[in-house]
N, C-alpha and C positions, 0 to 999 in steps of 0.2 A: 389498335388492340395491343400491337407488340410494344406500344410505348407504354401503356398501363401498366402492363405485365412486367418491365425496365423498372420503373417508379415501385411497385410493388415489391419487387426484387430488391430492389435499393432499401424499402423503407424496412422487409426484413433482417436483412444484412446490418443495417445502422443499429436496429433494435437489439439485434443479439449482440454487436459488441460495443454497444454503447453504455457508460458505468451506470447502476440503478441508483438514482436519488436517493438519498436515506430518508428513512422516514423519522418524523416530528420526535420521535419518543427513544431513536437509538443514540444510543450515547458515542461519543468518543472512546477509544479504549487501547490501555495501554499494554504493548507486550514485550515479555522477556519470556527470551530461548539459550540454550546453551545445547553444542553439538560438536560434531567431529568432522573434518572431511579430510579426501584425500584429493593430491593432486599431482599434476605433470607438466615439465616446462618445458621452451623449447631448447633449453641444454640436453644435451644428449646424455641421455642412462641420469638426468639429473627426476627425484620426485620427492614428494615432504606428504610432511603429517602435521594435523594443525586439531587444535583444539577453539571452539567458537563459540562467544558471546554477543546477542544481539539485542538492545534494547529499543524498542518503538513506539512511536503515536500513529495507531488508527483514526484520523482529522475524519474521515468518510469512508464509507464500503467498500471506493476505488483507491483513495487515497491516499494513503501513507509515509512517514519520515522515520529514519533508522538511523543508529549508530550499531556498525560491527568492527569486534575486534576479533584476531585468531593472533594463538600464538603456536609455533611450530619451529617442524625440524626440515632441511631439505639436505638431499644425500652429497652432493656434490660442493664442494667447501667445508663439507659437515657445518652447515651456519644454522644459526637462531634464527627463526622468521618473525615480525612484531608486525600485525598488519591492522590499522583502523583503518576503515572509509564512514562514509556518511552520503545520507542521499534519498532518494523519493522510490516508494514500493508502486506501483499498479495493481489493482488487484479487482478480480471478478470472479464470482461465485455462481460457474455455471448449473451447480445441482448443489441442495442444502449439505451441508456440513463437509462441504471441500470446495478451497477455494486456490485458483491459479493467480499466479502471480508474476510480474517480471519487478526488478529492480536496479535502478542503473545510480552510479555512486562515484565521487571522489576520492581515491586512497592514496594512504602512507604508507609505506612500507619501508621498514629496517630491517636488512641485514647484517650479519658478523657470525665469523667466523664460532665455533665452540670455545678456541683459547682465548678469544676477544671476554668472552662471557665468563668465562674463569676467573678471568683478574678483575674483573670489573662487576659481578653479575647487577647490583643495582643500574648502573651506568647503563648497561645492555637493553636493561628492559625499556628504562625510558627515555632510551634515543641521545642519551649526551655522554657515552664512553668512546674514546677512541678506537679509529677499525671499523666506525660503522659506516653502510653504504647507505646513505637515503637516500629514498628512489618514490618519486609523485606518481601517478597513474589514475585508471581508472577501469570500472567493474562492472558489468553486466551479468545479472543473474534470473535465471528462469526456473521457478519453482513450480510445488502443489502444496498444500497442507489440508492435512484430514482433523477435524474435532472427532475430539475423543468422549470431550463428555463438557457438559454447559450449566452450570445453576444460577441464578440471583446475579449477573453480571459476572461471571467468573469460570473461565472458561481456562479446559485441558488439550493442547493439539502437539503434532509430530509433522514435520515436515519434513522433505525432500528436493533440492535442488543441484541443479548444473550450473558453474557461473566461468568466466572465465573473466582475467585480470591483465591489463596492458600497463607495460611502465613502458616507456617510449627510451631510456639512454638505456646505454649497452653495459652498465657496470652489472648486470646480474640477467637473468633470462627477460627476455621481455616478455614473453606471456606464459600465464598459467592458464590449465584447465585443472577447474574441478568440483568432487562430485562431495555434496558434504548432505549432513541428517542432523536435524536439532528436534528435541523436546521441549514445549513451552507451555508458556501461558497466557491469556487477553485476561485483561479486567476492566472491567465501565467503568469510567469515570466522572 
């Protein structure tokens, strides 16, 4: 009996976090957000402000691909931050019209100073002025997003996440934490 009730147990547990098939007639669908976050590194008294764009392919209900970028300020060097990654979402939609999410990703990040971006400002942004620090890593992010409203494949949502970012060399902090809010959109495709 205690092993049924084991198996039982098990077959609960696998059900609730196992990703739900899509069905025959959902479409793939593509989203674009744009938001703001803020964040904290492990330099001391060091934190920035970033502005964020994220474009996506919903492939399935669980499964997703993204490209983000932010661009931002952080206090300490007074530098420009230029940060893409790219990577795969998780996603499960434990009650209709909010869906959890994690997301784990490869990123770039460019720093330089404000006087670097002064004399240079094209050069700055896209990573080939002198002064800049590039720095490889990578990002893990833990959301929610709420629908706000759905028609004919085209869909309104706001979301909320925590992510935190590792560059492994020591030319700039090596981890950020932070908390960012974007407004977006899905649409079927």
């Amino acid at each position: 009996m205690s092993m049924l009730k084991s198996l039982l147990g098990a077959a609960v547990l696998t059900g609730m976090f196992a990703p739900s098939a899509r069905a025959d007639d959902e479409p793939t669908r593509l989203t674009v957000a744009a938001g703001a976050a803020m964040s904290k590194t492990t330099w001391r008294g060091d934190a920035g402000a970033h502005s964020t764009f994220e474009l996506g392919l919903e492939a399935t209900p669980w499964l997703g691909f993204f490209f983000l970028s932010r661009l931002g300020y952080g206090l300490i060097d007074q530098r420009m931050l230029t940060y893409v990654s790219a990577g795969v979402r998780l996603t499960m939609e434990p009650v209709p019209d909010i869906r959890t999410y994690a997301r784990l990703s490869v990123a770039h990040q460019h720093e330089e100073t404000l006087h670097v971006v002064a004399q240079d400002p094209g050069g700055a942004l896209f990573g080939i002025g002198d002064g800049i620090r590039h720095r490889g890593g990578g990002e893990l992010g833990l959301g929610v997003a709420f629908d706000l409203a759905e028609s004919d494949g085209f869909g309104v949502f706001v979301s909320v996440e925590g992510n935190g970012m590792f560059f492994p060399d020591p030319r700039g902090p090596q981890l950020y934490a932070a908390f960012s809010s974007a407004l977006g959109i899905r649409h079927a495709l």
